[in-house]
C-alpha positions in Angstrom: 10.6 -14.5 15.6 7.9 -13.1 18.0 8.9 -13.8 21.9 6.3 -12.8 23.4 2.6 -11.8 22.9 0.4 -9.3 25.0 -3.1 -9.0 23.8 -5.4 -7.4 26.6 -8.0 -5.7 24.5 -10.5 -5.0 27.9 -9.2 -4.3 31.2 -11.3 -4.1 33.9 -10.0 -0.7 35.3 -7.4 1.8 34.1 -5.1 4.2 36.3 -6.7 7.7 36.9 -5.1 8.7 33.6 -6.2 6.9 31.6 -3.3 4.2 31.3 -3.2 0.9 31.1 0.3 -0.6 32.4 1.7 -4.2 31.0 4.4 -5.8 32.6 7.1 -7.2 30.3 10.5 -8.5 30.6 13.6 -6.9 28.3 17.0 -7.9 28.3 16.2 -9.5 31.9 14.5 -6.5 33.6 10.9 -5.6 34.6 10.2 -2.8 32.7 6.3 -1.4 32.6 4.5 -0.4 29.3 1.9 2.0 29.8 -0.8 2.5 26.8 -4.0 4.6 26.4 -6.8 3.1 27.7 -10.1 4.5 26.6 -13.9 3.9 28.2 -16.2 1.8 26.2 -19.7 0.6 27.0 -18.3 -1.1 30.3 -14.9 -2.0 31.0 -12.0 0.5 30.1 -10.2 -0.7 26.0 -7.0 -0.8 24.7 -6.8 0.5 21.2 -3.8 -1.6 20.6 -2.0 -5.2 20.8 1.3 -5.5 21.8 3.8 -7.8 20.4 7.5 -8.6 21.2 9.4 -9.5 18.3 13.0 -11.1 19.8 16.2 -10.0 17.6 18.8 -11.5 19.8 20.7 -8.0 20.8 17.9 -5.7 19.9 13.8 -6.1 20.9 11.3 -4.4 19.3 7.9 -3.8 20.8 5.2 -3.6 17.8 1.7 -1.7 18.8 -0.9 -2.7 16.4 -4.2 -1.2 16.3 -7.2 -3.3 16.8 -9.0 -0.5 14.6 -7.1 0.7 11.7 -4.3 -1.4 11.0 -2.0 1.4 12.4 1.3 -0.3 13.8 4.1 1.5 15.4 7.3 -0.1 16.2 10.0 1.1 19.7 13.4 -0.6 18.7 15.2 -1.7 21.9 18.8 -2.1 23.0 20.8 -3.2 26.1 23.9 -1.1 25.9 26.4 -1.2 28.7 23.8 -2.8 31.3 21.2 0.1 30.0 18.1 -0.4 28.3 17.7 2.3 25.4 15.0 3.2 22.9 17.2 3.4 19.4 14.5 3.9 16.5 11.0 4.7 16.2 8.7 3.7 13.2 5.1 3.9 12.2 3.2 2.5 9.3 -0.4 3.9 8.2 -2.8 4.2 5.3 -2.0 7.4 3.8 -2.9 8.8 0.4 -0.4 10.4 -2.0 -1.1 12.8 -4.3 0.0 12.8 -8.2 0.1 15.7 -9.8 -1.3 14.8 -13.8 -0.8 18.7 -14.7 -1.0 22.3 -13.6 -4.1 22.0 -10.8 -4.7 18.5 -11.4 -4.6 15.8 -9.3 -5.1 12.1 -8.6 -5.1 10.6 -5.2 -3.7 6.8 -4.8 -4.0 4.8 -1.4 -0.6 4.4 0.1 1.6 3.4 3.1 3.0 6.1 4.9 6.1 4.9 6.7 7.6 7.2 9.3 10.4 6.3 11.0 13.6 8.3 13.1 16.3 7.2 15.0 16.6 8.5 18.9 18.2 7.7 21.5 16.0 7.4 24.8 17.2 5.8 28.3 14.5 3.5 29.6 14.4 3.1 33.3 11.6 1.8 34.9 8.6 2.5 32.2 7.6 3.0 28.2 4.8 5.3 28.1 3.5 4.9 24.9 2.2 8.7 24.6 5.9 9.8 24.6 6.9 8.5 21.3 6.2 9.0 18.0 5.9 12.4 17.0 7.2 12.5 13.5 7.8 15.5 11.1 7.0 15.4 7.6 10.7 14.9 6.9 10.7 11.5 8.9 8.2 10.3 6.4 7.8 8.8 3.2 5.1 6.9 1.1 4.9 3.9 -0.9 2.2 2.6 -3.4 -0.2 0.3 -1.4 1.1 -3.0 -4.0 4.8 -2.5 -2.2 4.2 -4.8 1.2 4.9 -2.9 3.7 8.0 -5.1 4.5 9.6 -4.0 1.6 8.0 -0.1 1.9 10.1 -0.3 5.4 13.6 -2.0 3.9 13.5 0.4 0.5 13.4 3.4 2.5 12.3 6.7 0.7 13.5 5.4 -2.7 11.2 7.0 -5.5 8.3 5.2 -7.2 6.3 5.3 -10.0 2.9 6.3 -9.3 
């Protein structure tokens, strides 16, 4: 169930780095969400909606790209009166590459999931910039006719390509 929405695809001015800051609620406190902002022809973009997706004890704040279909996803907790980041995830268009024999290849579209659990205290802010950095090891592919749903829930189980 999605609690609530944030879609602010032009601001009218960004902070002098280039942020721009959302004010959101979680687990009863004020927390600020900064994300990139970029300059277009006129007012400063966002390259990204924000969604809040309610899970009783756990929020998670999905950033969709209005460009690629990029999403990435910050799980959050309260845990003794503390807000935490618990899990990180990002789902893109990759390609994976089959090997048919000794220097042949094919290359299928595919989801590339990446995804790691880490536990970060959140005060005051989310700055967007600070999260997901993934190593190849966090990450796993899926042919593109798994939905990405079930790409997410199946983990790095092996296909057949």
């Amino acid at each position: 169930m999605i609690s609530g929405s944030v879609f602010s695809q032009k601001l009218k001015q960004a902070d002098h780095e280039n942020q721009k800051k959302d004010t959101v609620i979680l687990f009863n406190k004020r927390i600020i969400i900064n994300t990139p902002a970029i300059m277009g022809n006129g007012p400063f973009e966002t390259e990204n909606i924000l969604e809040i997706e309610d899970r009783g004890t756990m929020k998670i704040l999905k950033f969709s790209s209005l460009s690629n279909g990029n999403s990435s996803w910050l799980y959050i907790q309260n845990k003794g009166n503390k807000i935490y980041s618990t899990k990180e995830l990002n789902y893109s268009n990759g390609i994976y590459q089959k090997r048919l024999k000794k220097n042949d290849f094919d290359y299928l579209p595919a989801t590339r999931i990446c995804t790691k659990k880490r536990l970060v205290m959140v005060d005051k802010s989310i700055s967007l910039a600070d999260f997901f950095r993934f190593t190849p090891d966090d990450c796993y592919k899926c042919p593109i006719t798994i939905s990405v749903d079930d790409c997410i829930k199946n983990g790095k189980i092996k296909y057949k390509w």
